[in-house]
PDB file of N, H, CA, C and O in Angstrom:
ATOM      1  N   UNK A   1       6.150   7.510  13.466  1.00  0.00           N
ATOM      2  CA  UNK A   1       6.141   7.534  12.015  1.00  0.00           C
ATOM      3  C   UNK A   1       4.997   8.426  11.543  1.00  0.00           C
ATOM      4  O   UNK A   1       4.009   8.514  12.273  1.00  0.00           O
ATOM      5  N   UNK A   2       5.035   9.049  10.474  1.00  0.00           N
ATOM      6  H   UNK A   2       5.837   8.978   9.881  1.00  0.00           H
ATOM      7  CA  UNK A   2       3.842   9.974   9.979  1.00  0.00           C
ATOM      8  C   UNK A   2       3.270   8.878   8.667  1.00  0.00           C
ATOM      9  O   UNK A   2       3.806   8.006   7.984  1.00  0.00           O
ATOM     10  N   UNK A   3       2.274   9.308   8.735  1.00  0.00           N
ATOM     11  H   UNK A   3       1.839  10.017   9.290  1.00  0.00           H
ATOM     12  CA  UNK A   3       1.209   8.640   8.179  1.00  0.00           C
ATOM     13  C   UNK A   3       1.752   8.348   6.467  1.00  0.00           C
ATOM     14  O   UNK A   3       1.556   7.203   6.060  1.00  0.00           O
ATOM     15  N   UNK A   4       2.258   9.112   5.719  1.00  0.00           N
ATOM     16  H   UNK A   4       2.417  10.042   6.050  1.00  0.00           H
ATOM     17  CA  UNK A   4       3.587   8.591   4.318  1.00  0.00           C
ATOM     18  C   UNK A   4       3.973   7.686   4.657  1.00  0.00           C
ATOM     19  O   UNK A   4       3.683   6.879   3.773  1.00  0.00           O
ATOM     20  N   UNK A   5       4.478   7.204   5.396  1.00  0.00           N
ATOM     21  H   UNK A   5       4.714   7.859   6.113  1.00  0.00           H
ATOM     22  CA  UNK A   5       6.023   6.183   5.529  1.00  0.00           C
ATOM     23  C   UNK A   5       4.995   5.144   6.090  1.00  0.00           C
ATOM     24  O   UNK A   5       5.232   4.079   5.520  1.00  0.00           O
ATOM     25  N   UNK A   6       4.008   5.009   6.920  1.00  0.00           N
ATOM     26  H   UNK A   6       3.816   5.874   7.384  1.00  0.00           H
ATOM     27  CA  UNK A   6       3.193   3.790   7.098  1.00  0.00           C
ATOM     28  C   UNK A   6       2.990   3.315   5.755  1.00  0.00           C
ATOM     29  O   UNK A   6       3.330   2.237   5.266  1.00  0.00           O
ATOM     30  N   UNK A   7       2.202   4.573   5.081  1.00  0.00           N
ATOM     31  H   UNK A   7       1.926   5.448   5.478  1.00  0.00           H
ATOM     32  CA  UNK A   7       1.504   4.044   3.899  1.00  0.00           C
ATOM     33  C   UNK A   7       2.512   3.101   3.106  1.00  0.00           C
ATOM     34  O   UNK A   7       2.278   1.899   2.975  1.00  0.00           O
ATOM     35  N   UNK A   8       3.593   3.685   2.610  1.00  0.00           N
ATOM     36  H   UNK A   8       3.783   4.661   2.716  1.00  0.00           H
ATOM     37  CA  UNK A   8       4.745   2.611   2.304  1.00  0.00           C
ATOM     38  C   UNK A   8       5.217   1.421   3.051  1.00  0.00           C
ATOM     39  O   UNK A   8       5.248   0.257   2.651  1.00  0.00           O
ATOM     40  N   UNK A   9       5.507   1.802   3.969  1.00  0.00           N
ATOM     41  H   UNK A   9       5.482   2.747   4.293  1.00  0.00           H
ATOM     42  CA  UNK A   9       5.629   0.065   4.596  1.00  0.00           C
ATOM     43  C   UNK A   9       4.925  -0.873   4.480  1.00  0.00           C
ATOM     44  O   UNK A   9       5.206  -2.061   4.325  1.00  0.00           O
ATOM     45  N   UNK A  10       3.375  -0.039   4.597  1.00  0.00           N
ATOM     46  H   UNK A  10       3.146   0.926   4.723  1.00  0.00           H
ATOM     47  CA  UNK A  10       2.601  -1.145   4.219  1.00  0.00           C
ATOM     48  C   UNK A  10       2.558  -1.787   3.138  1.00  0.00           C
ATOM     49  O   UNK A  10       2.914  -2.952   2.960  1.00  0.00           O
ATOM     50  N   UNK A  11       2.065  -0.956   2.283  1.00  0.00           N
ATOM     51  H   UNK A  11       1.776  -0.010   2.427  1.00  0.00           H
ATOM     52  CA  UNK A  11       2.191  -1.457   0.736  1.00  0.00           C
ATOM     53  C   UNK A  11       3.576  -2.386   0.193  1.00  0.00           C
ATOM     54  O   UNK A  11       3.576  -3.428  -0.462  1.00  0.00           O
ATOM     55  N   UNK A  12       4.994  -1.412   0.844  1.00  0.00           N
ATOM     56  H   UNK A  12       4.994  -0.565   1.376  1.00  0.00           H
ATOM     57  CA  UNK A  12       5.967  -2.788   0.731  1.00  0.00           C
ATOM     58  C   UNK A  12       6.088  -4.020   0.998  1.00  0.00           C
ATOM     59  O   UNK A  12       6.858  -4.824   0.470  1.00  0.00           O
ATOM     60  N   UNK A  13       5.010  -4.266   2.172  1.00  0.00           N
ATOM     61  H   UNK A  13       4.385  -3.613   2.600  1.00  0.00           H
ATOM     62  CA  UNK A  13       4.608  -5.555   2.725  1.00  0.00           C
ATOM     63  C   UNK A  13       4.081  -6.084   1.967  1.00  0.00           C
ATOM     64  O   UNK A  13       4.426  -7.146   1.450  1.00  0.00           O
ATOM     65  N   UNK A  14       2.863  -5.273   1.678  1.00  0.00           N
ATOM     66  H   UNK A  14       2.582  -4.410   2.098  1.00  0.00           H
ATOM     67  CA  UNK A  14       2.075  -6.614   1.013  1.00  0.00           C
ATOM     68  C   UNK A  14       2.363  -6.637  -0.320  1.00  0.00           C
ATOM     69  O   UNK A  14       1.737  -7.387  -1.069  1.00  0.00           O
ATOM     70  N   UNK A  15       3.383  -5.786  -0.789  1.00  0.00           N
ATOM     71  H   UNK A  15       3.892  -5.176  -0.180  1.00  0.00           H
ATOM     72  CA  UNK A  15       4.233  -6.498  -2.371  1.00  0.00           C
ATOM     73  C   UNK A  15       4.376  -7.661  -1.993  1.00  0.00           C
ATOM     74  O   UNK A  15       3.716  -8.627  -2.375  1.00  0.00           O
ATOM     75  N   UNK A  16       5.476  -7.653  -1.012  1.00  0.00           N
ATOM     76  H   UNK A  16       6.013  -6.868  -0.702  1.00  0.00           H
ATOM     77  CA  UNK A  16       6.673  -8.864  -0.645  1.00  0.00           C
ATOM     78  C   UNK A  16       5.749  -9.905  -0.400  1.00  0.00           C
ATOM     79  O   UNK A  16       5.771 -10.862  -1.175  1.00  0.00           O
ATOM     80  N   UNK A  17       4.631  -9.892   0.894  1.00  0.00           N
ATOM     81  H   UNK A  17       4.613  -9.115   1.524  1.00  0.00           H
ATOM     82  CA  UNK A  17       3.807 -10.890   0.852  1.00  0.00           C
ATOM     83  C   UNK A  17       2.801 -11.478   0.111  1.00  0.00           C
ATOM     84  O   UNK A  17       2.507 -12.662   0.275  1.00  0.00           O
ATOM     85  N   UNK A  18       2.142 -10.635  -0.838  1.00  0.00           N
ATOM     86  H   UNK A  18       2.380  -9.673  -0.972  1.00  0.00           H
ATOM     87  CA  UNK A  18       1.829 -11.287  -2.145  1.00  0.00           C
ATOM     88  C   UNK A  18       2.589 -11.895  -3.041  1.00  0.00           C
ATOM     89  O   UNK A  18       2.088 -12.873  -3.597  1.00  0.00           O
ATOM     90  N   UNK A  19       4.032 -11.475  -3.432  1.00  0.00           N
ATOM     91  H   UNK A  19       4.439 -10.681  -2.980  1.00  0.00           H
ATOM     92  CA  UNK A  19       5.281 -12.397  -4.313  1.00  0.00           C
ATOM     93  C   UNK A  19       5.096 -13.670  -3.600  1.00  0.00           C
ATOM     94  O   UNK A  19       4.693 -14.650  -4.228  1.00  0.00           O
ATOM     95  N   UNK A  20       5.387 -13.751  -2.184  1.00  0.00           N
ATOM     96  H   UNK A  20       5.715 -12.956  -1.674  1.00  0.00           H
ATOM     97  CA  UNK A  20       5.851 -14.986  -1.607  1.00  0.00           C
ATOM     98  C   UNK A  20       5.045 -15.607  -1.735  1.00  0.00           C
ATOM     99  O   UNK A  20       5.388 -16.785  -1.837  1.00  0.00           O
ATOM    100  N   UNK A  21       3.139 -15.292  -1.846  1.00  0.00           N
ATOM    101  H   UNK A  21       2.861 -14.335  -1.763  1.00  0.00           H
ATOM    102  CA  UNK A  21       2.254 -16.579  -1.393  1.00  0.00           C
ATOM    103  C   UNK A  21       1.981 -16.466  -3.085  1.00  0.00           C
ATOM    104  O   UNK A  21       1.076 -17.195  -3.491  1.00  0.00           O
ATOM    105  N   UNK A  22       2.443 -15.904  -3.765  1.00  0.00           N
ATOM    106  H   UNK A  22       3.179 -15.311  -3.436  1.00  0.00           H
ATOM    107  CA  UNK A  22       2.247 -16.613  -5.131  1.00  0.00           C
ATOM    108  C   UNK A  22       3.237 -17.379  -5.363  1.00  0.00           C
ATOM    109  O   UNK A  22       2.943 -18.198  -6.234  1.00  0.00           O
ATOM    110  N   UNK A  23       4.414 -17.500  -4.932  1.00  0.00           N
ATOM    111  H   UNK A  23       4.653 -16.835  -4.225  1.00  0.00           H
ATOM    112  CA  UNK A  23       5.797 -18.533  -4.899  1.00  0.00           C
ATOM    113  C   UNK A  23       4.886 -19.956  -4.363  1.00  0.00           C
ATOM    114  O   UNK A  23       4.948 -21.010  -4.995  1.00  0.00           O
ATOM    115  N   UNK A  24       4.259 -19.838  -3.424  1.00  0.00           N
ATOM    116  H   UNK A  24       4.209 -18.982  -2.910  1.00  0.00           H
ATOM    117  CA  UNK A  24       3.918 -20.679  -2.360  1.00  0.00           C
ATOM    118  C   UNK A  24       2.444 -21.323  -2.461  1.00  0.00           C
ATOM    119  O   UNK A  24       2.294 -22.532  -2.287  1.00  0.00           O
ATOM    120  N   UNK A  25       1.573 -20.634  -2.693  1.00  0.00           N
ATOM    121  H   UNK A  25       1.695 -19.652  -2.834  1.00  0.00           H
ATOM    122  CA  UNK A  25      -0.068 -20.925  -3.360  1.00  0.00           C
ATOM    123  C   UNK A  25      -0.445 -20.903  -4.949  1.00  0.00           C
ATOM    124  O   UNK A  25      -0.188 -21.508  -5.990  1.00  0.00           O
ATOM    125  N   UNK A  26      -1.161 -19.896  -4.494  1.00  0.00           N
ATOM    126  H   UNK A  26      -1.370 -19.405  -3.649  1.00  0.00           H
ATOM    127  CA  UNK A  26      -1.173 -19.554  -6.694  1.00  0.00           C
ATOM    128  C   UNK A  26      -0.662 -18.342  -6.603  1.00  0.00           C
ATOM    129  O   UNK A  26      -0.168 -17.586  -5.767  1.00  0.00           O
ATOM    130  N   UNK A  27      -1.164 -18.435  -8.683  1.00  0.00           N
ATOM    131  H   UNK A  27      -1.564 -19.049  -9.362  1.00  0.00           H
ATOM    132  CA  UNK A  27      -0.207 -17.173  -8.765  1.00  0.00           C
ATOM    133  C   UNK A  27      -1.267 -16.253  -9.051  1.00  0.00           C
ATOM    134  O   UNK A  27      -0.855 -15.191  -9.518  1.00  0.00           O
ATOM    135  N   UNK A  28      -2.693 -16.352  -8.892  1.00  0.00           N
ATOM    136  H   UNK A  28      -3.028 -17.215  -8.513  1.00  0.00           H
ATOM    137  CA  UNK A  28      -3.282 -15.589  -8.440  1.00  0.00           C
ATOM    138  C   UNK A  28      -3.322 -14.100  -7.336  1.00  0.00           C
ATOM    139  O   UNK A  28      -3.979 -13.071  -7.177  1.00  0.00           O
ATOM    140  N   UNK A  29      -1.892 -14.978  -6.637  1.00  0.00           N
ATOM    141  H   UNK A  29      -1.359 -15.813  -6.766  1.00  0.00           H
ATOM    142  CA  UNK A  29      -1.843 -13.858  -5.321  1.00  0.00           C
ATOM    143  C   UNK A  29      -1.149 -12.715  -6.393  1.00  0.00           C
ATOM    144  O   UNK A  29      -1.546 -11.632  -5.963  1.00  0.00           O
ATOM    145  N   UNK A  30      -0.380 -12.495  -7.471  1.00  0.00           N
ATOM    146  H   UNK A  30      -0.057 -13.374  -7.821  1.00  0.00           H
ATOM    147  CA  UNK A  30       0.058 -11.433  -8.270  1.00  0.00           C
ATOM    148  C   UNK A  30      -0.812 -10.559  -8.728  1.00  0.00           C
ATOM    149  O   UNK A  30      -0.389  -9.508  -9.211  1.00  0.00           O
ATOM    150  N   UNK A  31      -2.128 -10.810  -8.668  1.00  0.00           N
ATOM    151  H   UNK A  31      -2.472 -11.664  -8.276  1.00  0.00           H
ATOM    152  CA  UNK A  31      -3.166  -9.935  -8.628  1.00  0.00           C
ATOM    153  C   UNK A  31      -3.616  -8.895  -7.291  1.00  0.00           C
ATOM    154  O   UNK A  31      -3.958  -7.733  -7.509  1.00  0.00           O
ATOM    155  N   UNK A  32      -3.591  -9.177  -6.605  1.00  0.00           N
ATOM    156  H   UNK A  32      -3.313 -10.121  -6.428  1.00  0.00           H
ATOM    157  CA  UNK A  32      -2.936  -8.580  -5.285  1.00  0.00           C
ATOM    158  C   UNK A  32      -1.864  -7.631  -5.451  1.00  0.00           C
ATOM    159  O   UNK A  32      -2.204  -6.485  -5.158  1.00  0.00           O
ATOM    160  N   UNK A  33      -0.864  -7.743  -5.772  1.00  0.00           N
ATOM    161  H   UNK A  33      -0.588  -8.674  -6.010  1.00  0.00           H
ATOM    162  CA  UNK A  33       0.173  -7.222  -6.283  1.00  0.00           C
ATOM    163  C   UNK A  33      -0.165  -6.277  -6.850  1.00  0.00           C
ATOM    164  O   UNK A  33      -0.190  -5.189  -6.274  1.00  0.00           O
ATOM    165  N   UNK A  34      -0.587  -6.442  -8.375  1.00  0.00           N
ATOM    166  H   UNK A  34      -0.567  -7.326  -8.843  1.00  0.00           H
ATOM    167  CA  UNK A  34      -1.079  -5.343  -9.082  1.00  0.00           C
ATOM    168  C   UNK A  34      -1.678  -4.485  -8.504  1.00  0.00           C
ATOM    169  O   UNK A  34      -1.232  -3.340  -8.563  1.00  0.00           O
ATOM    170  N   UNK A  35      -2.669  -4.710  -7.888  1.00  0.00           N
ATOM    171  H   UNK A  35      -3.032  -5.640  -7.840  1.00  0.00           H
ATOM    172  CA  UNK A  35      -3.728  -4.131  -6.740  1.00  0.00           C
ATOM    173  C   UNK A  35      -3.089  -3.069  -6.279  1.00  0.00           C
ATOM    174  O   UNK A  35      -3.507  -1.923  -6.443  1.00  0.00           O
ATOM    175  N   UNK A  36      -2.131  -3.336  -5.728  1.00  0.00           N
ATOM    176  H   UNK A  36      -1.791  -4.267  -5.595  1.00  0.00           H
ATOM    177  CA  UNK A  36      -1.693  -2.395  -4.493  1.00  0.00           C
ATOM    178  C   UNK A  36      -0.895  -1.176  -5.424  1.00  0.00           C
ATOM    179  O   UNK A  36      -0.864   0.028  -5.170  1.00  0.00           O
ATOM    180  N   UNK A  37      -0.119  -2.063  -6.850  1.00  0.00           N
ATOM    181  H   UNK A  37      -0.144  -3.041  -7.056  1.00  0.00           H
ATOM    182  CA  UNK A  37       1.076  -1.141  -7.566  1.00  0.00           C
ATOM    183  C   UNK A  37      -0.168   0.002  -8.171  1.00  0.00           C
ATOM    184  O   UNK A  37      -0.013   1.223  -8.175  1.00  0.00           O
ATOM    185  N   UNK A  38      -1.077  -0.531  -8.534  1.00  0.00           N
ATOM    186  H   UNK A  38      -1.203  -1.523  -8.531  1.00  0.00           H
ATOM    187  CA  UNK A  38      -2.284   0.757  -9.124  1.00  0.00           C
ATOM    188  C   UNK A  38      -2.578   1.475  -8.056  1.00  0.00           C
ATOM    189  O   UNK A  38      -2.835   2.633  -8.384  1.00  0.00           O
ATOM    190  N   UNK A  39      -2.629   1.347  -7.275  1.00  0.00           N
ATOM    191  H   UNK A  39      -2.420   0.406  -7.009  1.00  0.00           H
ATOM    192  CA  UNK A  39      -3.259   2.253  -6.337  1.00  0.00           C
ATOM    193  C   UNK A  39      -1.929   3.272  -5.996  1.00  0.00           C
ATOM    194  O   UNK A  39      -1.964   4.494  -6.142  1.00  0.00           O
ATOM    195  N   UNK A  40      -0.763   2.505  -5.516  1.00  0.00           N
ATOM    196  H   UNK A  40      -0.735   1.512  -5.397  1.00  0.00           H
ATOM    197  CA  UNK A  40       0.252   3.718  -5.499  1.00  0.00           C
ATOM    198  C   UNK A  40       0.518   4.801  -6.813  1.00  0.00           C
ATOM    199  O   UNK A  40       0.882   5.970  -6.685  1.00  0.00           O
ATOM    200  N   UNK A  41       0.245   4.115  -8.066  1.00  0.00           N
ATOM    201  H   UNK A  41      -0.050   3.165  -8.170  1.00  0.00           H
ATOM    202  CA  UNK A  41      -0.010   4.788  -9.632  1.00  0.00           C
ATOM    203  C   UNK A  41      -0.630   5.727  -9.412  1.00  0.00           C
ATOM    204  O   UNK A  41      -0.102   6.839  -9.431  1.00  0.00           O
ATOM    205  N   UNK A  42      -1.840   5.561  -9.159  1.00  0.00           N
ATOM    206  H   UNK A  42      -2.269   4.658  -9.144  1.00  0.00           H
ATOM    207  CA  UNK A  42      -3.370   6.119  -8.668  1.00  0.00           C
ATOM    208  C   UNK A  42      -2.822   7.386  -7.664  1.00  0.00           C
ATOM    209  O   UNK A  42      -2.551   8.456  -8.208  1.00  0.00           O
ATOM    210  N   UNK A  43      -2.721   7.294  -6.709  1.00  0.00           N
ATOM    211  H   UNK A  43      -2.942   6.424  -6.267  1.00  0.00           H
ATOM    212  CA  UNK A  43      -2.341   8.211  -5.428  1.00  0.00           C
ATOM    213  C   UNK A  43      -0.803   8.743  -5.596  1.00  0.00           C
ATOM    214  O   UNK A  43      -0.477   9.427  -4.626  1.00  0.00           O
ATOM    215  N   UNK A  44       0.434   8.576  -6.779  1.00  0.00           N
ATOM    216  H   UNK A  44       0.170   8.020  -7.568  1.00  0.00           H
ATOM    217  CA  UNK A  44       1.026   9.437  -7.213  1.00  0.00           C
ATOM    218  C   UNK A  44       0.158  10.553  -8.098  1.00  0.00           C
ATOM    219  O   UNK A  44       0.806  11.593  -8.218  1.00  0.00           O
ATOM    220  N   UNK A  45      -0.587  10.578  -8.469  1.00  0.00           N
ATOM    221  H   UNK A  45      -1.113   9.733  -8.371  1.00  0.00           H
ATOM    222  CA  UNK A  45      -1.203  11.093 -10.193  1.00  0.00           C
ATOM    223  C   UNK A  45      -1.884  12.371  -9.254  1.00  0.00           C
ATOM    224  O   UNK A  45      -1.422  13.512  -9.255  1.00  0.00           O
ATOM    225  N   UNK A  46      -3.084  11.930  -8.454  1.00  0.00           N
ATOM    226  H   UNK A  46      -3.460  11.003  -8.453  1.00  0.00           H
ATOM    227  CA  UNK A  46      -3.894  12.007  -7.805  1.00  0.00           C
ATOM    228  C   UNK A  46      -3.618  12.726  -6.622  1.00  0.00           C
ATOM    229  O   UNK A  46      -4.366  13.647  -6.295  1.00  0.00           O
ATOM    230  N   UNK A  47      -2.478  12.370  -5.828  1.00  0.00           N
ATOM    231  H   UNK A  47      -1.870  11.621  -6.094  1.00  0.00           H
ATOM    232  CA  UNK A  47      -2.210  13.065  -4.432  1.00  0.00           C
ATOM    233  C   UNK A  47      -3.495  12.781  -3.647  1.00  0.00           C
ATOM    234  O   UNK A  47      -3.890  13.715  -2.950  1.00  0.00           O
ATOM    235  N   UNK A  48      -3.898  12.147  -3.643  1.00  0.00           N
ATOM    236  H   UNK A  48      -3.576  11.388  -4.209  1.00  0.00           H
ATOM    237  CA  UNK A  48      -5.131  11.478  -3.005  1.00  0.00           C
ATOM    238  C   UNK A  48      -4.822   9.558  -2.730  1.00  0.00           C
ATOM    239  O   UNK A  48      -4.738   8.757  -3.661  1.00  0.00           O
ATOM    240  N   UNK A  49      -4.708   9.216  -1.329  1.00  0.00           N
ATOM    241  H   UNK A  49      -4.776   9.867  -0.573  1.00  0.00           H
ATOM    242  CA  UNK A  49      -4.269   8.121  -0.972  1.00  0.00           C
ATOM    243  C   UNK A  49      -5.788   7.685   0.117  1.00  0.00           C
ATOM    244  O   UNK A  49      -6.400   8.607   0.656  1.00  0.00           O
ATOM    245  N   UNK A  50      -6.208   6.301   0.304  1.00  0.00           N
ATOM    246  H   UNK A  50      -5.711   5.552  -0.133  1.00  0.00           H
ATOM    247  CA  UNK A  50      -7.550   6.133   1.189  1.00  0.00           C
ATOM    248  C   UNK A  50      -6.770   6.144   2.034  1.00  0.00           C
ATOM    249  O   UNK A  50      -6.705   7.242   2.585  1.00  0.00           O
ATOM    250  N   UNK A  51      -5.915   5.185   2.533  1.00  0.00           N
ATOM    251  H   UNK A  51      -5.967   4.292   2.085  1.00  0.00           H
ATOM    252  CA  UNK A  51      -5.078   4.784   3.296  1.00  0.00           C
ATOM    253  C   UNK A  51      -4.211   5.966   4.240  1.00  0.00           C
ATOM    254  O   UNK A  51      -3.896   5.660   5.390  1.00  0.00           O
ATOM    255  N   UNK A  52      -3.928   7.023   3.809  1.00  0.00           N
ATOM    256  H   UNK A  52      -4.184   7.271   2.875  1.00  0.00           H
ATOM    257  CA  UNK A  52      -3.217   7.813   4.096  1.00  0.00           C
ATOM    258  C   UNK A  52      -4.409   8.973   4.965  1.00  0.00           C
ATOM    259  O   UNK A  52      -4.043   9.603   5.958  1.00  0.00           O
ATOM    260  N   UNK A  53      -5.631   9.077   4.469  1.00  0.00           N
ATOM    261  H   UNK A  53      -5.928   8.566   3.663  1.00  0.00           H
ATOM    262  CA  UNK A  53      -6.758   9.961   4.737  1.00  0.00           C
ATOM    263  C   UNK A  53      -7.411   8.864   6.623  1.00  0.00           C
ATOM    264  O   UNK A  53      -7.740   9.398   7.682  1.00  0.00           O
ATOM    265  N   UNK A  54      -7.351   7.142   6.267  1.00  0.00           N
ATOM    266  H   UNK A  54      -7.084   6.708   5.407  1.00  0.00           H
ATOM    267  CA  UNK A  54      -8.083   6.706   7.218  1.00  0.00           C
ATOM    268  C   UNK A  54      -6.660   6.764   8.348  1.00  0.00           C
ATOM    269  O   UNK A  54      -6.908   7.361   9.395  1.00  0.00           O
ATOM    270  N   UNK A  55      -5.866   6.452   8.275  1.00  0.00           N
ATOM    271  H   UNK A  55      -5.664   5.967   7.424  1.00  0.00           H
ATOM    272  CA  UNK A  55      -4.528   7.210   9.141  1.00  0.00           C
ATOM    273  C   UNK A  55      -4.553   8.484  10.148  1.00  0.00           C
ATOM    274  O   UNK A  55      -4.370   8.519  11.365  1.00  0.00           O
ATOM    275  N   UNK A  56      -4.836   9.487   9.247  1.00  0.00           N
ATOM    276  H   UNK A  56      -4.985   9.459   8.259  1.00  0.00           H
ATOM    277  CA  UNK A  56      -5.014  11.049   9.758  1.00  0.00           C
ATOM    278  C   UNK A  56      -6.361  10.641  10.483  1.00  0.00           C
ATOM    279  O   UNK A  56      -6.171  10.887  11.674  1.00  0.00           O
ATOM    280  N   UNK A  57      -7.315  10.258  10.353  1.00  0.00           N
ATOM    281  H   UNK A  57      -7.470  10.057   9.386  1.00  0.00           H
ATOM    282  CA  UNK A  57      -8.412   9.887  10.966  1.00  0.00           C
ATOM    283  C   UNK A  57      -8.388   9.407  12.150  1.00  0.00           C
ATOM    284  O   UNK A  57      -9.204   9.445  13.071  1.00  0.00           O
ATOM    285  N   UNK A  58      -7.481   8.999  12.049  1.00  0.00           N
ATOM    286  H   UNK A  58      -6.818   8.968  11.301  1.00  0.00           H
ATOM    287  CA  UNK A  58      -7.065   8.022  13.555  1.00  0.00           C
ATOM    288  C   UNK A  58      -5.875   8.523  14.087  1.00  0.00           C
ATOM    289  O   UNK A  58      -5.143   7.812  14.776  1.00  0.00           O
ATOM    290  N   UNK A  59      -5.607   9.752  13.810  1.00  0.00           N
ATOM    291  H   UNK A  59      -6.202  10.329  13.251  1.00  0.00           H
ATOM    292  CA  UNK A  59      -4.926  10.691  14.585  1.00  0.00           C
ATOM    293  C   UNK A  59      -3.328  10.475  14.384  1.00  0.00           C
ATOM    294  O   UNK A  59      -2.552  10.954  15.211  1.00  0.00           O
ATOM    295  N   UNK A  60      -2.909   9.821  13.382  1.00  0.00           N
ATOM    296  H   UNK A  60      -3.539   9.433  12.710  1.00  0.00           H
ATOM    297  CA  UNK A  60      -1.029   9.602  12.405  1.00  0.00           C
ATOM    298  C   UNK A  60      -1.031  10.933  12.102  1.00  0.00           C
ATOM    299  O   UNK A  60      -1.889  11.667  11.611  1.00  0.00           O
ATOM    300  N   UNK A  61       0.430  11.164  12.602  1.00  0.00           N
ATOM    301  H   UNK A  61       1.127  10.568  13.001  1.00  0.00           H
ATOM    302  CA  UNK A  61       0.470  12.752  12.192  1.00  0.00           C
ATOM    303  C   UNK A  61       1.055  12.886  10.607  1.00  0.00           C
ATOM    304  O   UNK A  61       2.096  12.354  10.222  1.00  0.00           O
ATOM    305  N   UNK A  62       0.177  13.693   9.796  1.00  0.00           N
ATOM    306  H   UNK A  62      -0.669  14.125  10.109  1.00  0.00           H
ATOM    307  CA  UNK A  62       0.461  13.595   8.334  1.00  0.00           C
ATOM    308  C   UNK A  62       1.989  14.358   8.314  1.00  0.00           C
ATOM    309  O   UNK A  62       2.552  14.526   9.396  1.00  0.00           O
ATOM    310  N   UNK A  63       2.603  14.785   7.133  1.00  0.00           N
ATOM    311  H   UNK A  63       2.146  14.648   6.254  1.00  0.00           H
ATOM    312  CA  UNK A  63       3.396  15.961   6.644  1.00  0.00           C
ATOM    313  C   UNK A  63       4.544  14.959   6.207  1.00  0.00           C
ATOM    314  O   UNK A  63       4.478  13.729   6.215  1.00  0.00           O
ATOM    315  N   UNK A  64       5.696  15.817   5.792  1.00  0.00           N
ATOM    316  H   UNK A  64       5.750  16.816   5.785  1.00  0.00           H
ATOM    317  CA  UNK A  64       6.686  15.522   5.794  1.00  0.00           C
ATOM    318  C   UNK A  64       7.479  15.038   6.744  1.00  0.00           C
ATOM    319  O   UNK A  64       8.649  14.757   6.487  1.00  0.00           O
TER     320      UNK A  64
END
């Protein structure tokens, strides 16, 4: 996988797993949520992702 498509999986994760443990704990965990939806906001606008930079760092091959 190149280092894009992690970045998404991940972040799809921890949508899904923040919904669920706010179903399940509080609903605090929807802050979490937000969290992650700003940052993809953020790193559309921006073209600048942390996540995507500490990846390439650790040798995920970037590109398309």
């Amino acid at each position: 996988m190149k280092s894009w498509q992690i970045v998404h999986v991940v972040a799809g994760a921890f949508i899904l797993a923040s919904l669920m443990l706010s179903q399940l704990h509080s609903p605090w965990w929807l802050a979490f949520t937000a969290f992650v939806g700003l940052n993809l906001l953020q790193a559309g606008f921006s073209k600048w992702c942390l996540m995507e930079t500490l990846l390439r760092r650790f040798g995920v091959q970037g590109g398309c």
